[in-house]
C-alpha positions, 0 to 999 in steps of 0.5 A: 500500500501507499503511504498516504498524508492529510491534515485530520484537523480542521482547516487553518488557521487554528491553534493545532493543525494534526497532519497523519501519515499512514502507511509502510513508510511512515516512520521513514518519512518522518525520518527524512523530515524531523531533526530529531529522532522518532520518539518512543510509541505513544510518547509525544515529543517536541522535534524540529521539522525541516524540508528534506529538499533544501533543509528549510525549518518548517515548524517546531511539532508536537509528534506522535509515534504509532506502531502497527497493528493497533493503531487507528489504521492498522498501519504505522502511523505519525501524527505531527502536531504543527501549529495551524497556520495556513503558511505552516500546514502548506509547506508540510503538506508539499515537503511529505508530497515532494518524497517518493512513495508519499501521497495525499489521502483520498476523502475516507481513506484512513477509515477504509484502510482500518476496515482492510486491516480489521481495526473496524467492520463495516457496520462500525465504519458506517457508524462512524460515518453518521458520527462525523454527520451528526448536528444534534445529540441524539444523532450523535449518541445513535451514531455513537452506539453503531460506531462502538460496535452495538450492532456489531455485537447484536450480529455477531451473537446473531451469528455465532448462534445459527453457527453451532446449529449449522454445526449440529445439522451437519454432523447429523448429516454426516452421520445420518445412518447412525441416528435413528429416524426419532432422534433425528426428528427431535433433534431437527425440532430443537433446531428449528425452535432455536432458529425461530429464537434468533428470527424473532431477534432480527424481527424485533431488531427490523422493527425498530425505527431506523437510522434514516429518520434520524439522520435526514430528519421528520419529515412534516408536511404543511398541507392544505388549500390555497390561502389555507396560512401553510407559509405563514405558519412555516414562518412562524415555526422557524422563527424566520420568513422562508417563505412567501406570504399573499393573500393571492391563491397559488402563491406557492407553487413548489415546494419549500423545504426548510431543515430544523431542529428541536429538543435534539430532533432533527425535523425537515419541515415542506410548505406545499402549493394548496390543494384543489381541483380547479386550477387553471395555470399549468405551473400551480398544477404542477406544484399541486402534483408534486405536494401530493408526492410530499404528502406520500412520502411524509412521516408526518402531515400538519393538515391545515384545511378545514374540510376533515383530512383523507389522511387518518394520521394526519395532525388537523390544527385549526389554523388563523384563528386569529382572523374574524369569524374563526375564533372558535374552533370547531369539531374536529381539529386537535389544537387552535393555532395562529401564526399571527399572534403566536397562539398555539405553535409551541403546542404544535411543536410539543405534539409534532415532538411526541409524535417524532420520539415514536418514529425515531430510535432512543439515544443509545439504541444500535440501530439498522440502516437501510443496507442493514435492514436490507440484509437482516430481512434476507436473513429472516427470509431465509430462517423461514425454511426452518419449518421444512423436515428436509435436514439438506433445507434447513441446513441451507437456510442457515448457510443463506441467513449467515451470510446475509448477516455476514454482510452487515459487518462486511466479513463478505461481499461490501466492495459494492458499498466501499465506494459510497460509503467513503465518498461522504467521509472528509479527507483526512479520515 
């Protein structure tokens, strides 16, 4: 492998600027650049580093030694504490590209190469990911839980587990002139009540809520007819004017989508074009369309209208109660709100809350992506054939759900998903 370099910190200038070098030759690398000896593993010492290539002084760092296997890598590793200068971080930067076999690092390559090296599986590596994406506290703990190897874990029981049943069968196989037909029988139903153990787990685990919703957030729809107060209510629960208020029908013709958070929860809230059937302009149809895809794809709908909702988990708010004639709020409706004088938006967000805390998994909880699910649900699939009397049929069932499970941590076949998985990762990780 190459002996790749990038910066780990954030960009300059700052106070510390941490540059990693990774790789085979990463001590001798350090070798050509410092004054000074490389210093004892894991002790920092102060050493003066200069360019190799006209012996200029570059910085006075703050360096690091890590032997391989256990470094964060897998890999020798060096980390140099510079000071976080533009200047500074540039000129290290072009002394380690100037030597042979030293190249700069590619967006996750650091994260990728302790994947190869077994310092992480793929699952934990996928964690890390949503880590370094994390915005509120409860992305980071959810994060954090797969990250540290929650998940992991869960998978590897779930493995070990259908493991020593395959390993039953298989000698039952084997020696299958040996056994009479009766213990045959009673020991493929021991099988089969302990398979159904481990596909009751994997169920329980595919029903949980999943990552996505935490990670991209809620999903909430402002929907309604025209003139129905959807985008003066988005304003008022952002605090902000995002979005265009008339008393002109069809004002909103796409959607407006507005990312926020509250109380941890990461929400994206959608003012949608109004809803009706008479619409004449080509344009306002097209948005009406695309409010429908919206309301189909939202985990939650703030129905403003005042005609009762098609959609029965809809959140029906009574909305401008503040303008004449609406004051009271009829049957049907669940809270009164006006975005005009404020009434009834913190109640809106306390029930948009309670309602998101059931569609989101608890702040430590190791939870499935979509890819995780994917395969956990292949692997359920494939339990079901424990109810066959053929010993050939079960035991292939548990071959199937184990390597689908497999998958999760990436101990086979994840070349496919390396790619789009480090893609999203910064470069100096």
């Amino acid at each position: 492998m190459d002996t790749i370099f990038a910066l780990s910190s954030g960009a300059p200038p700052a106070a510390i600027a941490v540059m990693r070098i990774s790789g085979p030759d990463a001590f001798a690398a350090f070798g050509r650049l410092s004054v000074g000896r490389l210093p004892p593993a894991h002790d920092a010492r102060v050493r003066v580093l200069r360019d190799p290539r006209d012996e200029t002084p570059l910085d006075r760092a703050l360096v690091l030694a890590f032997p391989a296997p256990r470094t964060a890598t897998g890999e020798d590793l060096v980390e140099l504490h510079l000071h976080g200068g533009r200047a500074v971080v540039r000129a290290v930067e072009a002394a380690l590209e100037a030597m042979p076999g030293l190249r700069r690092a590619e967006a996750g390559e650091f994260t990728r190469r302790a994947l190869t090296n077994g310092r992480i599986d793929l699952a934990e590596a996928e964690g890390l990911g949503d880590l370094l994406s994390a915005e509120t506290e409860l992305q980071r703990r959810a994060a954090m839980a797969v990250a540290d190897g929650g998940l992991s874990r869960d998978v590897a029981r779930w493995r070990e587990r259908l493991l020593m049943l395959a390993a039953r069968i298989e000698a039952a196989l084997d020696f299958s002139d040996e056994i009479d037909v009766a213990a045959d029988q009673a020991l493929l139903a021991g099988i089969r009540v302990e398979m159904a153990a481990v596909a009751g787990e994997i169920a329980t685990a595919l029903a949980a809520p999943r990552s996505e919703r935490l990670r991209d957030g809620i999903k909430v729809v402002l929907a309604g007819p025209p003139n129905s107060g959807k985008s003066t209510l988005l304003n008022a629960m952002i605090g902000r004017d995002a979005a265009i208020v008339s008393p002109i029908a069809g004002t909103t013709r796409d959607r407006i989508e507005i990312a926020v958070a509250r109380e941890g929860i990461p929400f994206v809230l959608t003012d949608t074009a109004g809803l009706r059937d008479d619409s004449k302009d080509a344009i306002e149809r097209i948005g009406i369309a695309r409010t429908a895809q919206a309301m189909a794809t939202a985990d939650l709908i703030v129905w403003l209208g005042d005609a009762e909702p098609e959609e029965s988990e809809a959140l029906w708010i009574h909305a401008r109660s503040d303008v004449a004639g609406r004051e009271t709020m009829p049957k049907g409706p669940s809270l009164r709100v006006s975005a005009e004088t404020g009434t009834g938006i913190s109640d809106l967000w306390d029930l948009l809350l309670k309602r998101a805390r059931t569609m989101i998994p608890g702040p430590n909880d190791a939870v499935l992506n979509a890819r995780q699910a994917a395969l956990c649900g292949e692997a359920l699939a494939a339990l079901a054939d424990s109810e066959s009397d053929d010993e050939l049929i079960v035991a292939d069932a548990l071959r199937r759900a184990n390597a689908q499970l497999a998958r999760i941590t990436g101990d086979i076949g994840i070349e496919d998903t390396l790619d789009a998985l480090f893609a999203r990762f910064c470069i100096g990780k």
